[in-house]
C-alpha positions as CSV (number, residue, x, y, z in Angstrom):
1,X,0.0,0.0,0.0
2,X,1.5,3.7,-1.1
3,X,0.6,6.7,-0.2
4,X,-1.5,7.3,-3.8
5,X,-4.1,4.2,-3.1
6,X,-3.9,5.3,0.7
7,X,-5.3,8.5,0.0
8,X,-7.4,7.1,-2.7
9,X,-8.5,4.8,0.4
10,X,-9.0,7.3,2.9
11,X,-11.5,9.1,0.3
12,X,-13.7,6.3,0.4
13,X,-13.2,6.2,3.9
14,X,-14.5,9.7,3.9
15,X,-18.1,9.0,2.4
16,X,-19.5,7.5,5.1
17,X,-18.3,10.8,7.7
18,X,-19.9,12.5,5.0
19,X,-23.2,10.9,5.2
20,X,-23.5,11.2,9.2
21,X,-22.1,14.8,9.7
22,X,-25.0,15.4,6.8
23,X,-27.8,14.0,9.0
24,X,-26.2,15.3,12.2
25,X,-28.4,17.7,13.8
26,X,-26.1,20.4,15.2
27,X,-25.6,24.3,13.5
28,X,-22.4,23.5,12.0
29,X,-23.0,20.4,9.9
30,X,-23.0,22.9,6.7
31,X,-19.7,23.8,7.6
32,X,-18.4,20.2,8.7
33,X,-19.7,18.4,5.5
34,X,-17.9,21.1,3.4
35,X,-14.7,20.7,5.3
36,X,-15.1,17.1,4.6
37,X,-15.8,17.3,0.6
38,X,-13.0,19.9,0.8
39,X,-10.4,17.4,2.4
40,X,-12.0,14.9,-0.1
41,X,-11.3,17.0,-3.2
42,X,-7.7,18.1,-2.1
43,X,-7.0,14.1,-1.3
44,X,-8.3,13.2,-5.2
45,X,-6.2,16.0,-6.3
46,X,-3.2,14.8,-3.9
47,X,-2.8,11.3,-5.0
48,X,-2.6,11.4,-8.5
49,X,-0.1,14.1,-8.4
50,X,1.8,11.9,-6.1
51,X,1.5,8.8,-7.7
52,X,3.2,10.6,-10.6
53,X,5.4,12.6,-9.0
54,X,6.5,9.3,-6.8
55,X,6.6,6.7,-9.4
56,X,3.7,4.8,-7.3
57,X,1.1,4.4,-10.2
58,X,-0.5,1.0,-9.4
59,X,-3.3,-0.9,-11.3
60,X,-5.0,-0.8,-7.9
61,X,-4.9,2.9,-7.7
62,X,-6.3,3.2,-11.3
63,X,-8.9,1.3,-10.7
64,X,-9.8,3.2,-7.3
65,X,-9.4,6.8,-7.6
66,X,-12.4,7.1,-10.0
67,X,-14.4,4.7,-8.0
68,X,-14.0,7.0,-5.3
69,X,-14.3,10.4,-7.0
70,X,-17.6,8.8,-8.3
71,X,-18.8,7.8,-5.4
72,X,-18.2,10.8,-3.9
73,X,-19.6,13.4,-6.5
74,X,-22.6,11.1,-6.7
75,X,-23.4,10.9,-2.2
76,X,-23.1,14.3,-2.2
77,X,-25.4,15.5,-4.9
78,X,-27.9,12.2,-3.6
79,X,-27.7,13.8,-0.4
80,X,-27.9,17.5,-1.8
81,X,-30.7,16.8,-3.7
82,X,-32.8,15.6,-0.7
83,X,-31.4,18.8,1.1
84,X,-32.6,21.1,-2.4
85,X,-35.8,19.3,-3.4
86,X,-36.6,20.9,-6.5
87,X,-36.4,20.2,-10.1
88,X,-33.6,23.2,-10.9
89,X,-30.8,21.2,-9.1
90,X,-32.4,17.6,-9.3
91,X,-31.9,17.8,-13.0
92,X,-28.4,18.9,-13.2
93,X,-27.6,16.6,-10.5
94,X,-29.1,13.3,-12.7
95,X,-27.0,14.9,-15.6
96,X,-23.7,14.5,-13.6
97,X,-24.9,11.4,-12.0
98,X,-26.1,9.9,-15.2
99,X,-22.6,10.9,-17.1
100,X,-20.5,9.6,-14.4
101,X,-22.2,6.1,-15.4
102,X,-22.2,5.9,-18.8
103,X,-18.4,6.7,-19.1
104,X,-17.8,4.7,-16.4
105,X,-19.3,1.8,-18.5
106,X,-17.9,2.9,-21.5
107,X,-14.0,3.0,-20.1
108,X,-14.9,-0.8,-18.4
109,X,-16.2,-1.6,-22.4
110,X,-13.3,-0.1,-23.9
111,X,-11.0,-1.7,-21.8
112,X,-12.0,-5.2,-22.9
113,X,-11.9,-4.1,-26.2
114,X,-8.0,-3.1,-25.7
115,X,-8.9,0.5,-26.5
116,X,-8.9,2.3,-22.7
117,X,-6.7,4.7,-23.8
118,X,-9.0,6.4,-26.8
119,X,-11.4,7.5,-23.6
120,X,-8.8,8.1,-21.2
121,X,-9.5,11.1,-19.3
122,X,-8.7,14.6,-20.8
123,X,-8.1,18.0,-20.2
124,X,-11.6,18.9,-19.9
125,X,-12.6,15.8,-17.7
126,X,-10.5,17.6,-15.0
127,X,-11.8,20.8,-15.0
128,X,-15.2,19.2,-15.3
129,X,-14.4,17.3,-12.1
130,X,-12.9,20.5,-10.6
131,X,-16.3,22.4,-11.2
132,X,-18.2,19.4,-9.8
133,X,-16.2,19.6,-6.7
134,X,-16.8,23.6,-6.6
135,X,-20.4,23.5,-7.6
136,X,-20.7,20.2,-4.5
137,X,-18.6,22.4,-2.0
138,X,-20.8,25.2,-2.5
139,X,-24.0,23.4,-2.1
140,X,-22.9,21.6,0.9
141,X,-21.6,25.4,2.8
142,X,-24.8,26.8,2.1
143,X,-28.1,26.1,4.4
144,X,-31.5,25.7,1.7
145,X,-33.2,29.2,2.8
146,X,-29.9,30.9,2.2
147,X,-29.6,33.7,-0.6
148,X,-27.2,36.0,-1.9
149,X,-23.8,36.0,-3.9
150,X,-22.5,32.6,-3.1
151,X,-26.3,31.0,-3.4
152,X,-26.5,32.6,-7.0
153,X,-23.0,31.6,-7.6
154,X,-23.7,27.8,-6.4
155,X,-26.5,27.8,-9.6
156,X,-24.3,29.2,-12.0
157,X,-21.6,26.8,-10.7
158,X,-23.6,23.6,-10.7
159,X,-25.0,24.6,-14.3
160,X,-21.7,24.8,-15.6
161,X,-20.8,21.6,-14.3
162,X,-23.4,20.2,-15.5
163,X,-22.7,21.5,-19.0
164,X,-18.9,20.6,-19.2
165,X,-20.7,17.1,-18.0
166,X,-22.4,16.8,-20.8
167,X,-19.4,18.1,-23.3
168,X,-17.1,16.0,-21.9
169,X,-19.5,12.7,-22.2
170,X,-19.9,14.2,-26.2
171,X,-16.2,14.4,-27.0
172,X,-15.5,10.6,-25.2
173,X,-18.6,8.8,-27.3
174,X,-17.1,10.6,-29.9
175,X,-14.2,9.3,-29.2
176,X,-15.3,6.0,-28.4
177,X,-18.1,6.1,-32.0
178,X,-15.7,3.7,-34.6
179,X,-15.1,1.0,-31.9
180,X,-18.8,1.5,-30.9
181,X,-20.4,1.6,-34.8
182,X,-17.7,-1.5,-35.7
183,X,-18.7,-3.4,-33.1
184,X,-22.8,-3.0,-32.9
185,X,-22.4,-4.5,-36.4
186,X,-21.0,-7.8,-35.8
């Protein structure tokens, strides 16, 4: 075990302290569950910069870090959109959700096929990620009857995520189209 996949670990770790400080009834939780996406976010930063930077790249922790930025992005906006109960972040939410599973099962495809590395992750998967993790952050700070600046910027936040979501899925199905077309045809 590295430092990388132990990172990677205590991340997952993290969803669970995540879930209770959410349900915990006290005036800070909003603050607290924050702090804990925050810590989460820096971690899924953290370890992939120091799995390269360390020469610790493992199959283990390519296989784990997006199980547990998944898993992460997709509690938090379950748990958010309980918390927001309405149809303008429930929708943007199933879009990041929804996307998150599709190229998830399209990398798993790919990979049997040989051909991982034609969806591997890009340029714009990370700031797409780095917007989720914003747009999550922001949610997660703020209590439901809250308005103002960072309320407004939370929506415009969210929708962006939401629409770098959907880009990115675009450009990896595109990506992915000739090994998709050749193979719906046999």
């Amino acid at each position: 075990m590295n430092i990388p996949n132990s990172l990677t670990l205590f991340r997952i770790l993290l969803i669970p302290v995540l879930v209770a400080l959410f349900y915990w009834p006290q005036a800070h939780t909003y603050f607290l569950t924050a702090v804990v996406f925050a810590v989460a976010a820096v971690t899924d930063w953290l370890d992939g910069y120091l799995a390269r930077k360390l020469g610790q790249s493992t199959a283990l922790g390519a296989f784990l870090d997006p199980v547990a930025d998944k898993l992460m992005i997709s509690v938090a906006l379950a748990l958010l959109i309980e918390r927001y109960d309405a149809p303008w972040f429930t929708i943007p939410a199933i879009i990041i959700i929804g996307r998150e599973i599709v190229i998830s099962a399209l990398r798993e495809w790919m990979a049997e096929l040989g051909k991982r590395t034609s969806v591997a992750v890009s340029y714009l998967g990370k700031v797409k990620t780095a917007v989720q993790m914003v747009a999550i952050f922001g949610w997660l700070l703020v209590s439901p009857d809250s308005e103002g600046l960072l309320y407004y910027a939370n929506i415009a936040c969210l929708y962006t995520a939401a629409i770098l979501t959907l880009w990115s899925m675009v450009i990896y199905l595109h990506a992915a189209w000739p090994d998709l077309r050749d193979t719906a045809g046999n």
